[in-house]
Rosetta silent file (secondary structure, phi, psi, omega in degrees, C-alpha in Angstrom):
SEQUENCE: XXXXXXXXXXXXXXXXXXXXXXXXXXXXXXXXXXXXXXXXXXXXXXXXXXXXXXXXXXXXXXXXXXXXX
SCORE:     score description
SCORE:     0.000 S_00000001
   1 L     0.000  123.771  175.711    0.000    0.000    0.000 S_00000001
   2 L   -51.775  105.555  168.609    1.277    3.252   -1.148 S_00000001
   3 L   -92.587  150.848  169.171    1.785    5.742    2.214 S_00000001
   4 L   -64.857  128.351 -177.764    1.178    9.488    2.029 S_00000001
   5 L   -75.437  153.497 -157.711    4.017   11.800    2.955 S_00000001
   6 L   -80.678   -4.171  176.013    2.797   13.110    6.404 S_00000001
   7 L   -77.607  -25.106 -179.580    2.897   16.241    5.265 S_00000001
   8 L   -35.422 -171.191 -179.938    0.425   16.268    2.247 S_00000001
   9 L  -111.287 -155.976 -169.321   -2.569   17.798    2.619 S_00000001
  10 L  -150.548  -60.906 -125.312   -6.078   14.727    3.066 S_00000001
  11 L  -153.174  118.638  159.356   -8.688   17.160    1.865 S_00000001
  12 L   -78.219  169.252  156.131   -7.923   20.044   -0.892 S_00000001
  13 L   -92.375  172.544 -162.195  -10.294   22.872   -1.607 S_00000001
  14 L  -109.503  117.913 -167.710  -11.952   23.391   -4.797 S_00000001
  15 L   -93.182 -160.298 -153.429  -10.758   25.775   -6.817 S_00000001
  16 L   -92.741  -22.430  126.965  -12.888   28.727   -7.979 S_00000001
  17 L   -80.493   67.194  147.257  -13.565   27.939  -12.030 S_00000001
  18 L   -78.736  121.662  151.459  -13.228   24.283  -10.954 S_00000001
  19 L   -74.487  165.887  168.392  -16.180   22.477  -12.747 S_00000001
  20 H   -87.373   -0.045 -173.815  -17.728   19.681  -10.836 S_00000001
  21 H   -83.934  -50.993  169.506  -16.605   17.215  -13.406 S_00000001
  22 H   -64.875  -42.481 -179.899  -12.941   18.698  -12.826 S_00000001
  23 H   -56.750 -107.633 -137.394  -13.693   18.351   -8.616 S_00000001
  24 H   -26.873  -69.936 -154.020  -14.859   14.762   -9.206 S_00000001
  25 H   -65.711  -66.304 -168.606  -11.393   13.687  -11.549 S_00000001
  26 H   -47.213  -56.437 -174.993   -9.350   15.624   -9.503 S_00000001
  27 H   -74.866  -12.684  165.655  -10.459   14.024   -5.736 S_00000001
  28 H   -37.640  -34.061 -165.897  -10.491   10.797   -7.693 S_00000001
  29 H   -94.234  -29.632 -178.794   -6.583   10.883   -8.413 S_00000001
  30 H   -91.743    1.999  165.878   -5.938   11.818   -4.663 S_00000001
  31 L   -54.632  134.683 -170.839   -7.894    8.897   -3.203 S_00000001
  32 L  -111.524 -162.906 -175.285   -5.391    6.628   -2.176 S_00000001
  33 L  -109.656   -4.323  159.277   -5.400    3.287   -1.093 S_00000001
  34 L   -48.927  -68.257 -173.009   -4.939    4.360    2.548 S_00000001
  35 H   -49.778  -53.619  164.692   -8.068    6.219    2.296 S_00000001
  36 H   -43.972  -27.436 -162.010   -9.855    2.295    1.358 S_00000001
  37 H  -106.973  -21.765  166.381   -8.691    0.710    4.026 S_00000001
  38 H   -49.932  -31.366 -177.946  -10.308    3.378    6.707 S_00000001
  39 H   -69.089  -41.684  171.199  -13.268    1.989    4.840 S_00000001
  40 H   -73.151  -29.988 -140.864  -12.580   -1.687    4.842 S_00000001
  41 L   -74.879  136.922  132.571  -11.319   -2.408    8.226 S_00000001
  42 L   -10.080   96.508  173.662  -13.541   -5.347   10.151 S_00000001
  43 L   -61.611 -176.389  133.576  -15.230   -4.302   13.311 S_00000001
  44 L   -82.834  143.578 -137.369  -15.691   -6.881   16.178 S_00000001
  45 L  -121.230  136.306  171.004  -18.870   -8.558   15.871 S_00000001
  46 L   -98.260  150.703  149.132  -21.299   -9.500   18.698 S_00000001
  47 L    -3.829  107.012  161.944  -23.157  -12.792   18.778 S_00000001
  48 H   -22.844  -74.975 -154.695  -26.890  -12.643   17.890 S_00000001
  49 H   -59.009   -4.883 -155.049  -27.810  -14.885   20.260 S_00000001
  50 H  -119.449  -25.495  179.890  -25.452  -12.747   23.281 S_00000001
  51 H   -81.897  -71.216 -174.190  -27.487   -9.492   21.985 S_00000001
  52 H   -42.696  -35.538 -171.227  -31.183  -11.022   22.077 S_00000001
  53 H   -57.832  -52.880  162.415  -30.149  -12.488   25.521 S_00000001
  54 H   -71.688  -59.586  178.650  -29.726   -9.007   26.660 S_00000001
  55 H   -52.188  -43.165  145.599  -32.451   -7.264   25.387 S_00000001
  56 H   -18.240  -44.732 -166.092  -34.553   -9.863   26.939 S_00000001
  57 H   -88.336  -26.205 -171.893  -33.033   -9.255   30.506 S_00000001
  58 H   -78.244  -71.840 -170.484  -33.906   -5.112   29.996 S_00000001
  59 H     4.028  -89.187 -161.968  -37.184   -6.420   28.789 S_00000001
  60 H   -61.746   -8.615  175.305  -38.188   -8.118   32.017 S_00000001
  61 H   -77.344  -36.101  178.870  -36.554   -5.756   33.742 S_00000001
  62 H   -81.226  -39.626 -178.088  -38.860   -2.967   32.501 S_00000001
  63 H   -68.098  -34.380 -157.922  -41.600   -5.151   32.615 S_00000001
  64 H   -95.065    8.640 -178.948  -41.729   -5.927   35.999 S_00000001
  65 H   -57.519  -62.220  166.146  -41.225   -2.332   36.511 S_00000001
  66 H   -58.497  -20.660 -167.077  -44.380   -1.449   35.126 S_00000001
  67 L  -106.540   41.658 -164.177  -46.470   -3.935   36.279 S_00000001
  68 L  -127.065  126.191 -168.426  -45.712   -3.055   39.873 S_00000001
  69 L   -93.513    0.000    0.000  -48.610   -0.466   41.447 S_00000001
């Protein structure tokens, strides 16, 4: 993967007879491949079944809240 010198700039400005057709081409060529992988990266994933389990315990937890006089 290609790195960025740290100095570059991440986000130019557009300049002022800049079509958007030139804006487009232009942020096209600075997307890197750096920028993709902020995109790509994997989160950590929870279980279904470890999620449902919990909403279930706030459930009943709420429930018996309410049903209490």
């Amino acid at each position: 993967m290609k790195k960025r010198p740290s100095n570059a700039r991440t986000k130019s400005k557009p300049k002022r007879k800049e079509s958007l057709r030139q804006i487009y081409a232009r942020v096209k060529r600075e997307f890197s491949a750096a920028d993709l992988q902020k995109f790509s990266v994997d989160e950590p994933m929870i279980p279904a079944e470890q999620v449902l389990a919990e909403l279930i315990a706030i459930n009943a937890k709420y429930s018996k809240r309410r049903s209490k006089p």
